[in-house]
Residue, then its C-alpha position, 0 to 999 in steps of 0.5 A: x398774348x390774349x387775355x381771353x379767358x375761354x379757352x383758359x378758365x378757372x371757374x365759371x363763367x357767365x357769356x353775353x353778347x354786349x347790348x347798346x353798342x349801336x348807341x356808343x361813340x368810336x366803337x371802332x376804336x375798340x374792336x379786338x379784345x379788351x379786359x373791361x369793368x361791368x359797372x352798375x348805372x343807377x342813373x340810367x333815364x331808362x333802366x335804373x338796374x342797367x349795368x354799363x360796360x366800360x374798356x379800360x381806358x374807361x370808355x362805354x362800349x355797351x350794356x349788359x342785356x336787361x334780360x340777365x341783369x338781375x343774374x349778375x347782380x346775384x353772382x358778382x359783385x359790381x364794379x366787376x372785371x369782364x373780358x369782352x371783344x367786338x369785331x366788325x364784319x361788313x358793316x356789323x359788330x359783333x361782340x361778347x362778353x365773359x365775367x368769372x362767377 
């Protein structure tokens, strides 16, 4: 059974495509389709508004895009549930990620 929300919605919904996954460990072990949590990462040596994304067993897989960070912050409250997937064709990852607002 899929946990996929977008063909099923109820409500809006907010679509971005995962940042940073490069950086994260053992993104293989992830591909597929995942109910996540969307957690705010104030300690970020980089972005003190960065907004990590995490699997449910708890591992980073990624960020949410710094350009719409600000966007989420003013429609959900974190930590948040997000839907997400990350395939791999050819050596690429692609990924996207959903939260209900």
């Amino acid at each position: 059974v899929s946990v996929w929300p977008k063909e099923n919605r109820i409500g809006e919904v907010m679509e971005f495509t995962i940042a940073g996954m490069s950086y994260r460990d053992d993104i293989d072990d992830y591909l597929g389709e995942h109910v996540g949590t969307l957690e705010a990462e104030p300690t970020n040596p980089y972005d003190a508004n960065a907004i990590k994304i995490l699997a449910e067993d708890g591992h980073h897989v990624g960020y949410v895009p710094k350009d719409i960070t600000s966007e989420i912050r003013k429609s959900a409250t974190l930590p948040c549930t997000c839907y997400f997937y990350i395939e791999e064709k050819e050596g690429c990852y692609f990924s996207n990620c959903y939260i209900k607002i």
